[in-house]
C-alpha positions in Angstrom: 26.3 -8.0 59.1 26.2 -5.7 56.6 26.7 -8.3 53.7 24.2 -10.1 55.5 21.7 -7.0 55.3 22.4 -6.5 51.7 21.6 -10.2 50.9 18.6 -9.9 52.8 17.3 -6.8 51.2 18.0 -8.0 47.9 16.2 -11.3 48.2 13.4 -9.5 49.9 13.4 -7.1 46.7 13.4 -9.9 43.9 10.7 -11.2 46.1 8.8 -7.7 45.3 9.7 -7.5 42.2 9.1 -11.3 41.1 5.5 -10.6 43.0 5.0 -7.0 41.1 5.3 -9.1 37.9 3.0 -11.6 38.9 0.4 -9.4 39.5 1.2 -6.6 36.3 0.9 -10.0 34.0 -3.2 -11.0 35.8 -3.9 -7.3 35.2 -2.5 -7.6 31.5 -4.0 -10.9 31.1 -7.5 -9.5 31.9 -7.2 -6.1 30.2 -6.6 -8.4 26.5 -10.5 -9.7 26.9 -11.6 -12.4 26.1 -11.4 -14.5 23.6 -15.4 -14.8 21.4 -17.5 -12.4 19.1 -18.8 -9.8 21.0 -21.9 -7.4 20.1 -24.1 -5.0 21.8 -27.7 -5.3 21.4 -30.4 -2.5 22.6 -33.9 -3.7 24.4 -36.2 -2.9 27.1 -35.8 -3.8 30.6 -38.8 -5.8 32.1 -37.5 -5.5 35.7 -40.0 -2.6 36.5 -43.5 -1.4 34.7 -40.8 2.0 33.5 -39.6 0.3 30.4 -36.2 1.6 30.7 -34.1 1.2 27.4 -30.9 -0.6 28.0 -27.9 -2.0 26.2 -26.5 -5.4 26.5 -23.3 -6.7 26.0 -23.2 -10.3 24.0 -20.2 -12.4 23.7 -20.5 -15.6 21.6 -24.6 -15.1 22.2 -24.1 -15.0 26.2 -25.4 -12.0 27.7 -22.6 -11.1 30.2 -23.9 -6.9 30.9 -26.4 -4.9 30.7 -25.9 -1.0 30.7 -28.7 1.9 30.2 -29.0 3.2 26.8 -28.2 6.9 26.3 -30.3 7.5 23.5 -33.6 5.9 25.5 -36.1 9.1 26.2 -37.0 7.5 29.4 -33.4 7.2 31.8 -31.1 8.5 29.0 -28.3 6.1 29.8 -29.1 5.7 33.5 -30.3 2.4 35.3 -31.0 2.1 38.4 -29.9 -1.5 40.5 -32.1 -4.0 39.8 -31.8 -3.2 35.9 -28.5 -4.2 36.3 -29.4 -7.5 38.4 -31.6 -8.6 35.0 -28.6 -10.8 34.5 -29.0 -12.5 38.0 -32.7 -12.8 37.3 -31.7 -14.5 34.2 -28.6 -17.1 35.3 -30.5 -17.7 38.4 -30.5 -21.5 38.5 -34.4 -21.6 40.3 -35.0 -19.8 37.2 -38.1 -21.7 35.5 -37.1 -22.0 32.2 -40.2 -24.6 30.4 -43.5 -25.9 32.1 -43.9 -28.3 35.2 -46.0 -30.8 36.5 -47.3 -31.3 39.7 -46.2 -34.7 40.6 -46.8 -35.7 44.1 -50.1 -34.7 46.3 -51.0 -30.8 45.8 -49.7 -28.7 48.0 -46.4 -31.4 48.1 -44.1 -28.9 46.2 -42.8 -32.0 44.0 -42.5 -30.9 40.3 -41.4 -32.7 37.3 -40.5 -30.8 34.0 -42.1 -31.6 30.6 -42.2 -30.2 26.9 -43.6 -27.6 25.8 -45.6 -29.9 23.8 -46.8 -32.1 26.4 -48.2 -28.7 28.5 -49.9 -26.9 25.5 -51.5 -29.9 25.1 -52.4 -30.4 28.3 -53.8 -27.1 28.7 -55.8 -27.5 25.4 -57.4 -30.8 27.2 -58.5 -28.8 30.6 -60.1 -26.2 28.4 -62.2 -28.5 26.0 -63.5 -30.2 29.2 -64.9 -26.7 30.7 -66.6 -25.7 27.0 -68.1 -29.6 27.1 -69.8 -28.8 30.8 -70.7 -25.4 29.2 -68.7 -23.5 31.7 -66.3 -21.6 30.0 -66.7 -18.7 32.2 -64.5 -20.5 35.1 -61.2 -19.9 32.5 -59.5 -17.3 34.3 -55.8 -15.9 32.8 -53.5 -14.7 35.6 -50.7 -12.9 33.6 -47.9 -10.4 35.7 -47.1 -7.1 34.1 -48.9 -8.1 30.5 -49.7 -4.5 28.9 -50.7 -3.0 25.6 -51.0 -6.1 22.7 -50.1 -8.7 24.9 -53.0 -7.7 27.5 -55.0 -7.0 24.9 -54.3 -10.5 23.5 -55.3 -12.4 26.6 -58.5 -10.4 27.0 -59.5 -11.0 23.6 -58.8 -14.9 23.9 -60.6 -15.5 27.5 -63.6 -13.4 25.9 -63.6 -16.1 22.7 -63.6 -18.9 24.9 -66.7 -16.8 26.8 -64.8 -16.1 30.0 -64.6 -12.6 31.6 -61.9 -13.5 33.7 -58.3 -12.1 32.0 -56.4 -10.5 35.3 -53.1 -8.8 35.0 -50.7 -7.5 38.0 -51.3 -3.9 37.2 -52.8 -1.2 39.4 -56.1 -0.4 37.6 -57.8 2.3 39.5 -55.3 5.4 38.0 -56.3 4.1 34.4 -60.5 4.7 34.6 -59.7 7.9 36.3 -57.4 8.5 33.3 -59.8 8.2 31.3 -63.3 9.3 32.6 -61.6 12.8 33.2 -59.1 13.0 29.7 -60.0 10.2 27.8 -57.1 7.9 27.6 -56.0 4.7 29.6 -52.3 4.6 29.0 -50.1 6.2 32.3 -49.3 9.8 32.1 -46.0 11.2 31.5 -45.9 14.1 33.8 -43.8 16.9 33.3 -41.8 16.9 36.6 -38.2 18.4 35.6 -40.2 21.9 35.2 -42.5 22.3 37.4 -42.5 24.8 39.5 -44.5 23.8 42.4 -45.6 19.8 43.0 -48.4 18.9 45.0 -48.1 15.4 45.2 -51.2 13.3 46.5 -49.1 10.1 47.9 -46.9 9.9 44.8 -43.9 8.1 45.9 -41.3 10.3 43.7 -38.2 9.7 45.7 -39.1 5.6 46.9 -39.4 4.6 42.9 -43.1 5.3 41.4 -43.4 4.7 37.7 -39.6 5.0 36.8 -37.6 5.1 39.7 -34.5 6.4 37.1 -36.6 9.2 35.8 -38.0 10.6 38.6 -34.2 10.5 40.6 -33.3 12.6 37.6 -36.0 14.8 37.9 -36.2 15.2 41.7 -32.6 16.5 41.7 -33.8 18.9 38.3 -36.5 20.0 40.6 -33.9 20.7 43.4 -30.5 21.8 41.4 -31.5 21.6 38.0 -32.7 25.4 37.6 -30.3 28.0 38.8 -32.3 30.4 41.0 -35.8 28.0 40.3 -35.8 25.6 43.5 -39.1 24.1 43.2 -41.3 23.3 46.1 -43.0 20.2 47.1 -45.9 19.3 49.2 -46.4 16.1 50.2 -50.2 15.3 51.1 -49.6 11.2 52.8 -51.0 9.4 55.6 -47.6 8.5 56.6 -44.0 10.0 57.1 -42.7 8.5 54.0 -39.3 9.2 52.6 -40.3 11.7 49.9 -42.8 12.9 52.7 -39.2 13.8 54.7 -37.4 15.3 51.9 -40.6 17.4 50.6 -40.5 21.4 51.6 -43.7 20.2 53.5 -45.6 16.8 54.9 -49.0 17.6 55.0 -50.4 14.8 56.7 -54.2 13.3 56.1 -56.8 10.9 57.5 -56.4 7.1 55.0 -59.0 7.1 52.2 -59.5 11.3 52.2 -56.8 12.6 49.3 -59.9 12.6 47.0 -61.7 15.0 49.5 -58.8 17.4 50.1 -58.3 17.9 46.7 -61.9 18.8 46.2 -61.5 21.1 49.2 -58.7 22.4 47.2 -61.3 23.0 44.1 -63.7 24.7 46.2 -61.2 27.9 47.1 -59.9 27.8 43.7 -63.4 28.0 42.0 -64.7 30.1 44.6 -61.9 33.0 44.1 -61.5 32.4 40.5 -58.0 31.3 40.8 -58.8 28.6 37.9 -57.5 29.3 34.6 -61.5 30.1 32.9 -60.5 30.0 29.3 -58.7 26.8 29.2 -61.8 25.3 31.3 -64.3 26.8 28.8 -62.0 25.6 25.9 -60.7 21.8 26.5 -63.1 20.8 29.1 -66.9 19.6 29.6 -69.1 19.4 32.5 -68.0 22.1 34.3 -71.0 23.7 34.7 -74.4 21.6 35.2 -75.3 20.3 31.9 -78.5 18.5 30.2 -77.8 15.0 28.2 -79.8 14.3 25.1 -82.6 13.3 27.0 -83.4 16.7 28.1 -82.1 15.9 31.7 -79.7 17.7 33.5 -76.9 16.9 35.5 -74.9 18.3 38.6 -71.6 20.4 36.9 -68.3 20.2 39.0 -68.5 23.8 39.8 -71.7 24.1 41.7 -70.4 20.6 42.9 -67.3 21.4 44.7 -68.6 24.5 46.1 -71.9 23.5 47.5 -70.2 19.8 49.0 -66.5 20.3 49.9 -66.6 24.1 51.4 -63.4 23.7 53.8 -64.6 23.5 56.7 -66.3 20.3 56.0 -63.2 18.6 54.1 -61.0 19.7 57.6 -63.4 17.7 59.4 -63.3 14.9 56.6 -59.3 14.9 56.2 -57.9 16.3 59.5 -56.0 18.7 57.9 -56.5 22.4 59.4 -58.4 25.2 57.6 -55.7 27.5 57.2 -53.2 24.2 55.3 -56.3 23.9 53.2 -56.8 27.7 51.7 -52.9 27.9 52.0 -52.3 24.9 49.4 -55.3 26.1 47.1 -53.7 29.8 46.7 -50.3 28.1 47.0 -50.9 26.0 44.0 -52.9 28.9 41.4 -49.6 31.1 42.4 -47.1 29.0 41.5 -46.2 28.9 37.6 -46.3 26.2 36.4 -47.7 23.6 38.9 -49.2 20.1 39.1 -50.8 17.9 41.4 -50.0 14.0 40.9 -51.7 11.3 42.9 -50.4 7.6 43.8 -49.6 5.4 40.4 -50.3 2.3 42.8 -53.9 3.5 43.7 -56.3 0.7 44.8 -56.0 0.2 48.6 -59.6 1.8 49.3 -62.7 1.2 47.6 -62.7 5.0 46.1 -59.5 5.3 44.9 -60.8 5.6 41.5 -62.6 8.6 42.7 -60.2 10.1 44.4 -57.7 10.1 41.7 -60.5 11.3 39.0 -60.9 14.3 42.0 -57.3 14.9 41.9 -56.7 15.0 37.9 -59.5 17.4 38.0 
């Protein structure tokens, strides 16, 4: 029995052993590599409008990772998940990699591929019939997220050809409030790791916004960032949204009214002077009423806010209670240094333009 024993405990042994080897040998085997050229090569990802910088691992001129660069000002080396997906969205085999022709009845879904050639000149055919019927204006360009040269590109071709019509997939109403109230269209790169206090109009800081990598970093700055400097946010939404939950406070408001509140807000802090005067009288115009070079004058924000959006009025407006109203207004001139931010994705209501030009001011 017990030679029996022994032989079974050593077979069952080399049988642990024998497997041990096989499996040390795979892990061997993989940690040599593979066999190829490999180089890393630094771009921007296009997954997202944030422009994250990211690094990407080549091996004989296949893309087989992509990592976030450290040195990139905007997610210094972080990225979030569907950064890392790029290579999925690039392997994908329903990935359309030239043009297509319809070729069946529309609406058929049947599709046959064809040169590059063969589409550029077909597209150069459609658009010499429309400037022969003198109706260039029915060119419309449908691009996705084409900014800077390449939407400037586009515009500047449709206009050529004597169309209006160049559309992108980009939420416009943030960039003429940009710049009607500070003179630039390109999106704002808010200071959010050191604020102090953030009243945030709808901003979506925690659910992604304009770079869901930054702002993660910057929400847990604002949090645990600052030994002894929590910051406190106030989250002014129609709904119980997940940065409304993990804000100090949900201030909930009526759909289409952020634009009143915040000149509700501008009312107590113009009318108890809790505005800072000299950088108003220094960097800013149209304050008080003013005449144009016609000799006519013109309704300043000042005597506006206070003679249109007392308090009382705006609760009515936005449904949020007198006392949340003065609260936030000497709330926000208290704290050092604060800033209000409104939606990035504005354009669900005809005044959002408005209400994020009432907001920036």
């Amino acid at each position: 029995m017990k030679f029996l024993g022994g032989t079974a405990a050593t077979a069952a042994s080399g049988c642990a052993l024998k497997a041990w080897g096989d499996l040390q040998e795979a892990v061997q085997e993989e940690e040599r590599g593979f066999p190829g050229v490999e180089e890393w090569v630094t771009s921007t990802c296009g997954q997202c409008p944030a422009g994250c910088g990211i690094r990407v691992r080549v091996v004989d001129g296949k893309a087989v990772r992509i990592e976030g660069n450290p040195f990139h000002p905007v997610n210094r080396g972080g990225l979030c998940p569907k950064g890392v997906a790029g290579l999925q969205v690039l392997y994908n085999p329903d990935r359309l990699k030239g043009p297509l022709r319809r070729a069946g009845a529309r609406g058929g879904g049947q599709w046959e591929p064809i040169s590059w050639g063969e589409g550029i000149k077909t597209v150069v055919a459609k658009l010499a019939l429309l400037r022969e019927r003198g109706e260039p204006h029915r060119l419309m360009i449908l691009s996705g997220r084409s900014e800077g040269l390449l939407h400037r590109l586009l515009a500047r071709f449709a206009e050529a050809f004597g169309s209006p019509n160049s559309l992108n997939f980009v939420a416009e109403a943030p960039r003429p409030a940009n710049f009607f109230t500070q003179g630039i269209t390109e999106p704002f790169a808010y200071d959010l790791e050191r604020t102090g206090f953030l009243l945030s109009f709808g901003y979506p800081l925690v659910e992604g916004g304009a770079s869901p990598v930054r702002q993660m970093r910057a929400y847990g700055l604002l949090r645990q960032g600052r030994p002894g400097h929590r910051a406190r946010i106030v989250q002014v939404e129609s709904r119980l949204s997940l940065t409304a939950a993990k804000a100090d406070k949900w201030v909930p408001v009526k759909p289409g009214t952020l634009g009143a509140l915040a000149l509700g807000i501008a009312h107590i802090l113009v009318k108890e002077g809790l505005y800072d005067k000299a950088f108003v009288e220094e960097f800013t115009f149209g304050f008080e009423d003013w005449k144009d070079r016609d000799g006519r004058w013109h309704l300043g924000f000042k005597r506006m806010v206070l003679e249109e959006y007392p308090p009382s009025v705006v609760s009515e407006l936005t449904g949020v209670p007198l006392k949340t109203i003065i609260q936030l207004a000497r709330e926000f001139s208290s704290a050092k240094p604060a800033l209000a931010i409104g939606d990035r994705d504005g354009g669900a209501s005809s005044n959002e333009t408005y209400a994020q030009m009432a907001i920036h001011a």
